[in-house]
DOZAKOL-622918 format. One record per atom (N, C-alpha, C): x, y, z; atom name. Coordinates in steps of 0.05 Angstrom, whole numbers. Each point is the difference from the previous one (the first is absolute). Example, Ala and Ser with C-alpha at 12.3 -4.5 7.8 and 13.67 -1.06 7.14 Angstrom:
# DOZAKOL-622918
REC/264/-114/156/N $
REC/-18/24/0/CA $
REC/18/24/0/C $
REC/-7/21/-14/N $
REC/16/24/1/CA $
REC/-15/22/14/C $
END
This chain:
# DOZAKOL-622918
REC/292/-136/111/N $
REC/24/-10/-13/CA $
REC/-8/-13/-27/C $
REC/16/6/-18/N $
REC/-5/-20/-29/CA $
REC/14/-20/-5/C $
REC/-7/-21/-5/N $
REC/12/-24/-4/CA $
REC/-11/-18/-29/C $
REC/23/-6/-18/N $
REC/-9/-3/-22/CA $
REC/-23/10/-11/C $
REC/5/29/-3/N $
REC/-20/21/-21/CA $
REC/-28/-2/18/C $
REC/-9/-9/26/N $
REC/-22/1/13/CA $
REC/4/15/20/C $
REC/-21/16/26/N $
REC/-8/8/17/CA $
REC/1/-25/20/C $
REC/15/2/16/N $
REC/2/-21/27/CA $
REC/-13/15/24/C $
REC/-23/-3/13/N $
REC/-6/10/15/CA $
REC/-6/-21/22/C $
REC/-5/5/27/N $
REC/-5/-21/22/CA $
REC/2/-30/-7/C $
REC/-15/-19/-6/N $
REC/12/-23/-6/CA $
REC/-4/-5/-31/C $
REC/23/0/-17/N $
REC/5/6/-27/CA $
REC/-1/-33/4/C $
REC/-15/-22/-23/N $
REC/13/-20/-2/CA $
REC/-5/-6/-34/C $
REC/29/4/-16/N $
REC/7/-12/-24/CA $
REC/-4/32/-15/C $
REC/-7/0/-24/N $
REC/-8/-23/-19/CA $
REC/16/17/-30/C $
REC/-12/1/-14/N $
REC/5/0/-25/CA $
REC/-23/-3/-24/C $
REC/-11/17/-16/N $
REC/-28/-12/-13/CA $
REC/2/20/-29/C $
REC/-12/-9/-19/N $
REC/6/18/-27/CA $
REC/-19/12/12/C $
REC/-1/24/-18/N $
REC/-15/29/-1/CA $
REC/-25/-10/-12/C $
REC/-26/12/10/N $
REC/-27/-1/-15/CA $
REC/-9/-16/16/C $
REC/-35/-9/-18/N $
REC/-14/-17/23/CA $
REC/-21/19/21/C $
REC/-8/-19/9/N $
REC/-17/15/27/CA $
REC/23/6/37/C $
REC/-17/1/18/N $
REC/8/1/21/CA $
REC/-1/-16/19/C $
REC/10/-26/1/N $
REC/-22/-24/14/CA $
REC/14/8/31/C $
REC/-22/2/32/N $
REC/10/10/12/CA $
REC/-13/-24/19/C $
REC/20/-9/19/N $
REC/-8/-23/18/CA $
REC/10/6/31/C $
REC/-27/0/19/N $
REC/5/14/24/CA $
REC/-3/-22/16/C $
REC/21/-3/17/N $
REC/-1/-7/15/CA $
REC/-2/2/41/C $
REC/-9/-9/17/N $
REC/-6/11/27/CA $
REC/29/-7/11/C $
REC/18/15/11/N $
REC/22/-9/27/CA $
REC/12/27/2/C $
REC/32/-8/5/N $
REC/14/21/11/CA $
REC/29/-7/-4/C $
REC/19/26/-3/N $
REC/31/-14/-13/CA $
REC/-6/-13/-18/C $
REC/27/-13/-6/N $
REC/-6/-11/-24/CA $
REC/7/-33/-4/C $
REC/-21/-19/18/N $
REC/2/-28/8/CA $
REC/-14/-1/-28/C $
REC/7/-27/-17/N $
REC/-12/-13/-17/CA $
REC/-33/-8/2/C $
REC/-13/-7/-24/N $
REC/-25/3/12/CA $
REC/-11/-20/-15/C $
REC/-16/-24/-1/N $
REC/-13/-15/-21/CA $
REC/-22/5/-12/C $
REC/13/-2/-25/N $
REC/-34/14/-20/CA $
REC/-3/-15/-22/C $
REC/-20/-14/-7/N $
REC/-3/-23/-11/CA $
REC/-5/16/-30/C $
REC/-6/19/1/N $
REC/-1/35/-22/CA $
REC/13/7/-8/C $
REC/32/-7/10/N $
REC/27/6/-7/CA $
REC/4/-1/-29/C $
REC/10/33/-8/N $
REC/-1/7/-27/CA $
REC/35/11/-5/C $
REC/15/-9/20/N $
REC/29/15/-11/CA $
REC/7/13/20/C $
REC/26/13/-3/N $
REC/10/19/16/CA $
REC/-10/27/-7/C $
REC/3/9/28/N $
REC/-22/29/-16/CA $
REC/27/18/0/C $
REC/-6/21/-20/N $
REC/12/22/-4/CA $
REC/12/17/23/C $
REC/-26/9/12/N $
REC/3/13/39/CA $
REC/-10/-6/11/C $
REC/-3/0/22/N $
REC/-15/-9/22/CA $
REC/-3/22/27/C $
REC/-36/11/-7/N $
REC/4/17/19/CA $
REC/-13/-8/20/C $
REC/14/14/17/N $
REC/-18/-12/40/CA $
REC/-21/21/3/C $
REC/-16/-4/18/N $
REC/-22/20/3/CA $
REC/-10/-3/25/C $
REC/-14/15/13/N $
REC/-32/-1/19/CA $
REC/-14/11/-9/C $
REC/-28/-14/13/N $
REC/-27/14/-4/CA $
REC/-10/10/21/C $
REC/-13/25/2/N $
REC/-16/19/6/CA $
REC/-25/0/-7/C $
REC/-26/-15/14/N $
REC/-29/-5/0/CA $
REC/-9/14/14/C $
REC/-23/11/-11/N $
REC/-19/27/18/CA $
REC/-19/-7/-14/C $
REC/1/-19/-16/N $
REC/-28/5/-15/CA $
REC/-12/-37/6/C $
REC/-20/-9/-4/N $
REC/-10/-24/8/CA $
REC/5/-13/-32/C $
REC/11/-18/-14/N $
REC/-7/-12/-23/CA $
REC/0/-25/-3/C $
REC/-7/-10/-20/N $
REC/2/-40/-2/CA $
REC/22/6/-15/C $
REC/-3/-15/-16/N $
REC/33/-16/-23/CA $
REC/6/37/-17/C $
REC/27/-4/9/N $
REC/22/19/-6/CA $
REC/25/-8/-19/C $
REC/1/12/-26/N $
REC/32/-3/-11/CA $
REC/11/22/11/C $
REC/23/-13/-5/N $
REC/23/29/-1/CA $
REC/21/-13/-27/C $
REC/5/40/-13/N $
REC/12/-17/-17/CA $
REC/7/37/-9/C $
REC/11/2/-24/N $
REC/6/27/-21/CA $
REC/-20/7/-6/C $
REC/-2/24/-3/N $
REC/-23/24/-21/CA $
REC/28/11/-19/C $
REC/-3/-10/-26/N $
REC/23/23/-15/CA $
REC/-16/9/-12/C $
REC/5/31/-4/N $
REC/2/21/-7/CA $
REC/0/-5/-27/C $
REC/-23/17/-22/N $
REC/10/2/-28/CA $
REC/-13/30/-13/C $
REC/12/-2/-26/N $
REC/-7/26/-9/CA $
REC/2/-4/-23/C $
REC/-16/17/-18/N $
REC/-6/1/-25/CA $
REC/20/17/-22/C $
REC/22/8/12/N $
REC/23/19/-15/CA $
REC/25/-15/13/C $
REC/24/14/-16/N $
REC/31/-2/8/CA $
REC/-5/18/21/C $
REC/20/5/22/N $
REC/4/19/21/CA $
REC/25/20/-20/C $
REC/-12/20/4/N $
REC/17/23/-7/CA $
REC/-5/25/21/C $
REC/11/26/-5/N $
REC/-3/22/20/CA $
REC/10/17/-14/C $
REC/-29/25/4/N $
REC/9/18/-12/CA $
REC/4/22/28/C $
REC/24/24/-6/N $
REC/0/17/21/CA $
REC/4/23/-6/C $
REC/-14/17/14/N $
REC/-1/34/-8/CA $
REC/0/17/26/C $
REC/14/22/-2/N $
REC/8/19/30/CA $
REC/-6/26/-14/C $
REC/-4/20/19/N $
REC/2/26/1/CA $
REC/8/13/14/C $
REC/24/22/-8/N $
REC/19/16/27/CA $
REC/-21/29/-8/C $
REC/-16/6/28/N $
REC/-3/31/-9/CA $
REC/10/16/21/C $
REC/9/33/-16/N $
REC/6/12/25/CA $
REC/-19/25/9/C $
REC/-17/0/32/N $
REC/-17/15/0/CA $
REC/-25/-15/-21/C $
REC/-5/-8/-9/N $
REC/-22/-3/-25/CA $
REC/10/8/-27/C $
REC/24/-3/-1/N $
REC/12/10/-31/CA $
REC/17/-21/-3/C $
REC/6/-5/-30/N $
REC/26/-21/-11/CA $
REC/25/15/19/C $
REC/14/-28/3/N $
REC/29/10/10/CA $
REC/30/-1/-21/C $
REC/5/19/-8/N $
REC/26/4/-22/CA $
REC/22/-21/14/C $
REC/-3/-6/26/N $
REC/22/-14/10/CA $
REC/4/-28/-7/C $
REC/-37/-2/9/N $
REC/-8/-29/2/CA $
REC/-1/-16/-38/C $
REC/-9/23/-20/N $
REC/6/-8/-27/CA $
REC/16/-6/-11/C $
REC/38/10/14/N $
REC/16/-4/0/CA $
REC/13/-39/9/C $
REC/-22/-8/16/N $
REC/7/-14/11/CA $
REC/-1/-33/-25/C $
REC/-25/9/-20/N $
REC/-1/-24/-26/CA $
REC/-21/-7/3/C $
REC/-2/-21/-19/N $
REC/-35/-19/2/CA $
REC/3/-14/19/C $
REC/-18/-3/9/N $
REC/-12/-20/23/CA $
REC/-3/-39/-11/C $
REC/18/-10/4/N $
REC/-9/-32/-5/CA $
REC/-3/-16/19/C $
REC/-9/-21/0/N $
REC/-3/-22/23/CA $
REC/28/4/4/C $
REC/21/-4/-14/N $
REC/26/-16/4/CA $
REC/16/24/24/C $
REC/-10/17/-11/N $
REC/20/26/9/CA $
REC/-17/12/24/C $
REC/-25/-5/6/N $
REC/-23/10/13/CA $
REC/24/12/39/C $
REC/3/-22/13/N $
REC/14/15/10/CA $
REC/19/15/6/C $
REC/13/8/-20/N $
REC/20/12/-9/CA $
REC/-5/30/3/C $
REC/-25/1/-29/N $
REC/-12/18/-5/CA $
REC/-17/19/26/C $
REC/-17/-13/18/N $
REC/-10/5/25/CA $
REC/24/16/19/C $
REC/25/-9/4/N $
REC/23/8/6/CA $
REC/13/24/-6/C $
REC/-11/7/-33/N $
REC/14/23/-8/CA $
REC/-17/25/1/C $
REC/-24/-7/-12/N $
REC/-14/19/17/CA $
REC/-4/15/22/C $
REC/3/-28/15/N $
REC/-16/3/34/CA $
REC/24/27/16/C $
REC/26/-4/-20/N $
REC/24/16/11/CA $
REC/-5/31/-13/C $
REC/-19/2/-24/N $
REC/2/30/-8/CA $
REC/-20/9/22/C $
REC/13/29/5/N $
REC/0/13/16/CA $
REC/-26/20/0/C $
REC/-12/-2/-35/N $
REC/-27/12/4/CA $
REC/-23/-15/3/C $
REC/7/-27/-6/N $
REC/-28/-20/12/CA $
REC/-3/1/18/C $
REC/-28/-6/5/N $
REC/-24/8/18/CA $
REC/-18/-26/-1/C $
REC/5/-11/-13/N $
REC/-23/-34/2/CA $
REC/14/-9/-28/C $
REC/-4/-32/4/N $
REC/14/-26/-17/CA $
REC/-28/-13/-3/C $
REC/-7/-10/-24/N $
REC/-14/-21/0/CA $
REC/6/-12/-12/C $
REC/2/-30/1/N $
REC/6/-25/-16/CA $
REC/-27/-18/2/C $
REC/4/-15/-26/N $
REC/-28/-24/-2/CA $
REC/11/-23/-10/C $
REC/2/-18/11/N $
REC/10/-27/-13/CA $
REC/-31/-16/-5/C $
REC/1/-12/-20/N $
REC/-29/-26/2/CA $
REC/5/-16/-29/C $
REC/-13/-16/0/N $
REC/-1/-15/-22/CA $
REC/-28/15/-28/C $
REC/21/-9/-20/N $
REC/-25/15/-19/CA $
REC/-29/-15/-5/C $
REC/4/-24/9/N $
REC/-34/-5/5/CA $
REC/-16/-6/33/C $
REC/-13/19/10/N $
REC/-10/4/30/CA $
REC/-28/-15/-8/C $
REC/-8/-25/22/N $
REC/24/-6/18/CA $
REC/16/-24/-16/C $
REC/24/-9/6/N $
REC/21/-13/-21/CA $
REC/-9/-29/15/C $
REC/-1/-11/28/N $
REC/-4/-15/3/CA $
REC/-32/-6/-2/C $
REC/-18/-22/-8/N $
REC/-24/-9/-12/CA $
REC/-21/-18/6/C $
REC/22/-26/15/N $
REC/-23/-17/9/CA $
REC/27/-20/8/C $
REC/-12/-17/12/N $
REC/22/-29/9/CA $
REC/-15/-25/1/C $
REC/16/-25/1/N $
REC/-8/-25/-2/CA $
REC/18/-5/21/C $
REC/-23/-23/24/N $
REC/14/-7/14/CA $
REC/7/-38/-1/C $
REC/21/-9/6/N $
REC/10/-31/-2/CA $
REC/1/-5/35/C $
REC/-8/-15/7/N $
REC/-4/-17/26/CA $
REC/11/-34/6/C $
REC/1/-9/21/N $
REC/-5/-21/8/CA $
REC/-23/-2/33/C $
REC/-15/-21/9/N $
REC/-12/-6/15/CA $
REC/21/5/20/C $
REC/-2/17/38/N $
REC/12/-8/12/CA $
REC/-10/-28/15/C $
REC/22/-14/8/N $
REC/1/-25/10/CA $
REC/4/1/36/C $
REC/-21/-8/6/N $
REC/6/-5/32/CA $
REC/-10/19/16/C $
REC/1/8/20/N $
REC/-7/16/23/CA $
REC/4/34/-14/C $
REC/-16/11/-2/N $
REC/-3/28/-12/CA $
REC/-18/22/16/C $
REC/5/18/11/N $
REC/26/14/-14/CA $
REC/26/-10/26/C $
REC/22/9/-14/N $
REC/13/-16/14/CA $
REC/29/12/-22/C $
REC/28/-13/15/N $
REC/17/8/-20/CA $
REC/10/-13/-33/C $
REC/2/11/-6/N $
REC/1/-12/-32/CA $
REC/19/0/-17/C $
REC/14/-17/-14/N $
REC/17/0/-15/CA $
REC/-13/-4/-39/C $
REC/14/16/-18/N $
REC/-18/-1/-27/CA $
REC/23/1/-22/C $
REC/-7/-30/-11/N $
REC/27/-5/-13/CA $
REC/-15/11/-29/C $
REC/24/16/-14/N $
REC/1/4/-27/CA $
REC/2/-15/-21/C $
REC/-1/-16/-12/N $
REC/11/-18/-19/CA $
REC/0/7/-28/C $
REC/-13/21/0/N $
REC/3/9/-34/CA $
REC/3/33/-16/C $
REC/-3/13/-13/N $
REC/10/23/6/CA $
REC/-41/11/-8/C $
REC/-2/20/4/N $
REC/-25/1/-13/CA $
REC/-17/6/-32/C $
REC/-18/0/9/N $
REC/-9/7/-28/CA $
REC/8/26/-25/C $
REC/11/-20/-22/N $
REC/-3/19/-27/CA $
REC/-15/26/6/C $
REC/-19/0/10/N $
REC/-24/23/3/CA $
REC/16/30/16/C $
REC/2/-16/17/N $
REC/14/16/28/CA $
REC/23/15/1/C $
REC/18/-7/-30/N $
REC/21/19/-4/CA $
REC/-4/23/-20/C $
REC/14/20/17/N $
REC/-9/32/-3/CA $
REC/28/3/-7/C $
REC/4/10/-37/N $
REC/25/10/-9/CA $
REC/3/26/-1/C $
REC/21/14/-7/N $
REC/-2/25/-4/CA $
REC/18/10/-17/C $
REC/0/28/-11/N $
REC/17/10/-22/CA $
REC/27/-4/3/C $
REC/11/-11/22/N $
REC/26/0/-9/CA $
REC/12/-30/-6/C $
REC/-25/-22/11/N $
REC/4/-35/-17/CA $
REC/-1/-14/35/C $
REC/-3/7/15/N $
REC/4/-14/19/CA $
REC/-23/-8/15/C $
REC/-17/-28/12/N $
REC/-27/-1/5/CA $
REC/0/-4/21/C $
REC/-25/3/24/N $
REC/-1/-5/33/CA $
REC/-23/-11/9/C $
REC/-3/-17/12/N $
REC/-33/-6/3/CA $
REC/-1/-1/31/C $
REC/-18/18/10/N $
REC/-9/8/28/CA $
REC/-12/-19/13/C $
REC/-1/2/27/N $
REC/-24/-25/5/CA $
REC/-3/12/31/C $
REC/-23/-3/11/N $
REC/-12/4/25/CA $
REC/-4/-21/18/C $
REC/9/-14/19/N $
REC/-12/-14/19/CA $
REC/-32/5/2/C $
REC/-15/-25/-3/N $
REC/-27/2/3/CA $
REC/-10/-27/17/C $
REC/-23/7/13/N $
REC/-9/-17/14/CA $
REC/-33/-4/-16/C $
REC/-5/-18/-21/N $
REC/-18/-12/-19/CA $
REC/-23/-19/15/C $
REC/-28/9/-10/N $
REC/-21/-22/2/CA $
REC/6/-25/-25/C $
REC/4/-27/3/N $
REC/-1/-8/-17/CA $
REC/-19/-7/-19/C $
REC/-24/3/6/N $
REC/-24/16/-9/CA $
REC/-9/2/-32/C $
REC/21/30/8/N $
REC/-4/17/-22/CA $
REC/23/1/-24/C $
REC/16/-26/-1/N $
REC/23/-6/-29/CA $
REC/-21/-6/-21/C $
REC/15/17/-21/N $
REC/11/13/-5/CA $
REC/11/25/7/C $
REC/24/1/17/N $
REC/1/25/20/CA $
REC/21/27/-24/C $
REC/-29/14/2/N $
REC/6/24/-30/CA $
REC/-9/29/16/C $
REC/14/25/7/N $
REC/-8/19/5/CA $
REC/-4/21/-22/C $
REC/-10/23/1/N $
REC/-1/21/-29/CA $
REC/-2/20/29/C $
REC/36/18/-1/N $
REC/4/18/15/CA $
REC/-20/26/1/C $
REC/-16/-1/-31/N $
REC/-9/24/-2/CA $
REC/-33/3/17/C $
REC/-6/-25/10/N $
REC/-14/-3/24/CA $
REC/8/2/24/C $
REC/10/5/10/N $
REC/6/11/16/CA $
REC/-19/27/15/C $
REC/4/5/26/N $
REC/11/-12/14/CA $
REC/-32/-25/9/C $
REC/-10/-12/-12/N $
REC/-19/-20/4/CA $
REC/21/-27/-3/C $
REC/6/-22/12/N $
REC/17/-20/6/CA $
REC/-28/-30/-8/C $
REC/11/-10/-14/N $
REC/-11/-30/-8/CA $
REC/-6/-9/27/C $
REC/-16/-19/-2/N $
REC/-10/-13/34/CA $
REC/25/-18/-1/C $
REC/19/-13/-9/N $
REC/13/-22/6/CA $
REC/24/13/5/C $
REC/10/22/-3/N $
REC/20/14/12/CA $
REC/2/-1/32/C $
REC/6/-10/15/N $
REC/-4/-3/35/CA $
REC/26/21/14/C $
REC/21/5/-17/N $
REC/19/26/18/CA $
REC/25/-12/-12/C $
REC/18/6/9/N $
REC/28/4/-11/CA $
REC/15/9/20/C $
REC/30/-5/-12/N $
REC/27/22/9/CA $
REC/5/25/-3/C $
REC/-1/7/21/N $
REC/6/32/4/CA $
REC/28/4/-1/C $
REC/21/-23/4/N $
REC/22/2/14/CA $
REC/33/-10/-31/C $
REC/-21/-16/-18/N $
REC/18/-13/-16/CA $
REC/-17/3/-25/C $
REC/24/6/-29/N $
REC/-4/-17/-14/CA $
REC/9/-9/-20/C $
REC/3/-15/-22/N $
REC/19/-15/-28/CA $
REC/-4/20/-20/C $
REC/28/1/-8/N $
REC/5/3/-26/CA $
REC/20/-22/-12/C $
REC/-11/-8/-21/N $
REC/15/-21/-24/CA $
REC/6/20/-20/C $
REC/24/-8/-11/N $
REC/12/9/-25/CA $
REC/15/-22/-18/C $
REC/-8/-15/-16/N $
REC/11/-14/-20/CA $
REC/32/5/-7/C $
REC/1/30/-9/N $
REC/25/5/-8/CA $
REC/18/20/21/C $
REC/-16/17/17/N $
REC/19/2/22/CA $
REC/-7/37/-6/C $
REC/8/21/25/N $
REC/-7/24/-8/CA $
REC/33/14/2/C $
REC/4/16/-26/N $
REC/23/11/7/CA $
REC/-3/20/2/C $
REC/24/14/16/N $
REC/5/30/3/CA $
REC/-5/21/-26/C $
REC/-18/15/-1/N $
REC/-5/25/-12/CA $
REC/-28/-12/-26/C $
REC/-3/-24/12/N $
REC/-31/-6/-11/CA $
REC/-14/18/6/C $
REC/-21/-12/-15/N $
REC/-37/17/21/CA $
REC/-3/-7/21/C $
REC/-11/-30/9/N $
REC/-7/-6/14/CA $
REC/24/4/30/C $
REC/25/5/-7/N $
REC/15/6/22/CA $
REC/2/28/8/C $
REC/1/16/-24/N $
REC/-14/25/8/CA $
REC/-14/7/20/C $
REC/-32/-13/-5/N $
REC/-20/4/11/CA $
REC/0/-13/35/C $
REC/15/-20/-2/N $
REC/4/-12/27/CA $
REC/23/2/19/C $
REC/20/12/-16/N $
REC/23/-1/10/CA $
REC/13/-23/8/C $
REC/-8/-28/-24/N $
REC/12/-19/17/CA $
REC/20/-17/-27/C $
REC/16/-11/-1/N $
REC/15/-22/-23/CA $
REC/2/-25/11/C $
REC/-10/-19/-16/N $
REC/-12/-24/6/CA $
REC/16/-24/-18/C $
REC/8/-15/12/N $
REC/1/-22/-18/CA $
REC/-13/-19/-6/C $
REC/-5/-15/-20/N $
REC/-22/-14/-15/CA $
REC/-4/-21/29/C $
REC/-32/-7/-7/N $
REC/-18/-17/24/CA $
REC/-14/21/15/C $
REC/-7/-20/24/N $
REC/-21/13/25/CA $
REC/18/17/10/C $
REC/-18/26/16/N $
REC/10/15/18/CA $
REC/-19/-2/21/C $
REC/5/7/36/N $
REC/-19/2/11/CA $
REC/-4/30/4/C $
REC/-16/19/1/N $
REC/9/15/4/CA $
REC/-24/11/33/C $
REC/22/19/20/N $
REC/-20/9/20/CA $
REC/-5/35/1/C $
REC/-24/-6/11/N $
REC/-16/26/-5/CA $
REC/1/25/29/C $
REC/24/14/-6/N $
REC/-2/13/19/CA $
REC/-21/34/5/C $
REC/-1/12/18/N $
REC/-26/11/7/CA $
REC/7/30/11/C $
REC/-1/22/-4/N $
REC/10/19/22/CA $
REC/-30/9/6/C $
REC/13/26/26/N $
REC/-25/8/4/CA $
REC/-30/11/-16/C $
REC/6/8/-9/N $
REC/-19/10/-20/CA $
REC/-8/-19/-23/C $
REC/7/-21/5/N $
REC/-12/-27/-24/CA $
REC/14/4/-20/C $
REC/27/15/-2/N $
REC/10/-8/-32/CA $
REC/11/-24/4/C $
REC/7/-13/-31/N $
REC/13/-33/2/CA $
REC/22/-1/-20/C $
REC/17/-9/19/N $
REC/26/-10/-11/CA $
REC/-4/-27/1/C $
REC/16/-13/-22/N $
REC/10/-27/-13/CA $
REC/28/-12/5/C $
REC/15/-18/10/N $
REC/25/-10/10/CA $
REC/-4/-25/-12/C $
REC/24/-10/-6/N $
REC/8/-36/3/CA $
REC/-9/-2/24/C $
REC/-13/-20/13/N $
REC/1/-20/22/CA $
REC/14/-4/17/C $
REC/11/7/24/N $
REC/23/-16/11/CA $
REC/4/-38/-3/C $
REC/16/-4/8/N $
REC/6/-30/3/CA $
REC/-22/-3/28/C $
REC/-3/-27/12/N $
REC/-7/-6/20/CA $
REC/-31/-4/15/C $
REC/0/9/22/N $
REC/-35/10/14/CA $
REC/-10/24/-12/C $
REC/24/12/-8/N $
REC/-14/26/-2/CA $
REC/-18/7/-27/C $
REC/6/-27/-23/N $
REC/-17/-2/-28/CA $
REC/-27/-12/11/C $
REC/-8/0/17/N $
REC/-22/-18/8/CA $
REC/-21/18/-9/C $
REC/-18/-20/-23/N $
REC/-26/29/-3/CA $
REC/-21/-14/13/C $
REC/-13/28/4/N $
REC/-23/3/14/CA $
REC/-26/1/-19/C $
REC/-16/-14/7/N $
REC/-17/-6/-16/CA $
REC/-31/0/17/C $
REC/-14/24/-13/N $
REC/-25/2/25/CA $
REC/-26/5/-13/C $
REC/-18/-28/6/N $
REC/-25/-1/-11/CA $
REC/-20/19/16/C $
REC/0/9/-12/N $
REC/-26/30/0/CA $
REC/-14/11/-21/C $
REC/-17/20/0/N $
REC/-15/2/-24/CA $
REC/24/22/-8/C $
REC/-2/-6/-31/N $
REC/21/10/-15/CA $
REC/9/32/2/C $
REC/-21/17/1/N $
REC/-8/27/0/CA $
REC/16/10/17/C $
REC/10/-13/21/N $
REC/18/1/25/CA $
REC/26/-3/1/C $
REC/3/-19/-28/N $
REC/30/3/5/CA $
REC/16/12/-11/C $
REC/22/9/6/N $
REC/21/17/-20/CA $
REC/19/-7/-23/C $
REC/-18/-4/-12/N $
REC/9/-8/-28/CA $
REC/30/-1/-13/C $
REC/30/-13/15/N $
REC/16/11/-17/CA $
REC/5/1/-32/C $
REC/5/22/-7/N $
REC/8/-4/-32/CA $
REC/33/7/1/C $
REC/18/1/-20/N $
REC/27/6/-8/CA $
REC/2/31/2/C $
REC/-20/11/-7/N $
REC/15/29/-9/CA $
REC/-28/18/18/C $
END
């Protein structure tokens, strides 16, 4: 549900905060949403997400907190198809126009209906591979009995860094549930290492994760394009659904138990990384 231009998810309490700034994130140990004393107390947070943990792995001192996502370009998309028939151009399918993101399934449509095609190919991607680059992650210390269930208040929106604009003006900044050595802060990844994982990376959400938008995503953007989703400005939670074969779909959150993320310290290599697209 949205409530004054925010993401209300499981226990939403307040707030209201200008745009910019970092991500100050303050975790606290219980359950529902009983008041809690924190002598740390920085404000009402933005959202407030509930969680459990999932330990398989042995560790000492653990944050939990965001990995956002950044990249070195605007998000744009370029897209290109081919109708052949038998292995030859199709007069049908030429008939059908240029191929654009905007029109893309349209175009797939009109082809797919001429009667001498024989195979469709389409390619959607961003013009610089890979588009996403590296991330910075923001934490707080968990407090109290760990692992255990967890609540992780928002209080700020995130970092300048972390927002990813794109050609049509509208910006999104991603973020991953992570389970952090505190260790190793400055917590900085460079995607293009991969798949080798920093030692202070300890596992993550397979199940959840944020998107923030400053100004909000509208219908026939990029970024809604690409996700199929229209957003209004603030947090989103979003959950990561799974079919057989491992493809992943992206949803709003339900209200309730059922936003509860899962959060499972393991070695990284293991876990299923959600991304948006």
């Amino acid at each position: 549900m949205i409530e004054n231009g925010y993401a209300k998810v499981g226990c939403v309490r307040g707030g209201r905060a200008p745009w910019g700034g970092a991500l100050g994130l303050v975790l606290a140990m219980g359950f529902g949403c009983e008041g809690q004393a924190d002598p740390s107390y920085r404000g009402e947070p933005l959202l407030t997400v509930d969680g459990r943990v999932e330990a398989g792995l042995s560790t000492g001192g653990v944050e939990v907190g965001v990995l956002w996502l950044t990249s070195d370009s605007d998000f744009d998309l370029v897209c290109t198809g081919e109708a052949n028939a038998s292995g030859q151009p199709s007069a049908c399918a030429a008939a059908c126009g240029a191929i654009t993101c905007e029109a893309l399934e349209a175009w797939d449509e009109c082809v797919s209906s001429c009667p001498d095609v024989t195979e469709v190919l389409v390619d959607v991607r961003t013009p610089s591979v890979p588009f996403l680059t590296g991330g910075v992650g923001q934490t707080t210390p968990a407090v109290g009995e760990f692992p255990a269930q967890f609540s992780l208040d928002i209080l700020e929106p995130p970092p300048a860094e972390a927002l990813i604009g794109s050609t049509t003006g509208e910006r999104v900044a991603i973020g991953l549930f992570a389970a952090l050595d505190p260790a190793g802060a400055p917590f900085r990844i460079d995607l293009s290492q991969l798949p080798s994982y920093p030692s202070w990376l300890l596992g993550g959400s397979e199940s959840h994760m944020l998107v923030f938008s400053p100004d909000g995503v509208p219908e026939g953007s990029l970024w809604s394009q690409a996700s199929g989703l229209t957003l209004e400005p603030g947090f989103h939670l979003l959950e990561v659904l799974r079919g057989e074969e491992g493809e992943q779909e992206t949803r709003l959150a339900p209200e309730g138990a059922a936003s509860q993320v899962s959060l499972r310290i393991a070695p990284p290599d293991s876990i299923a990384w959600p991304l948006l697209f």
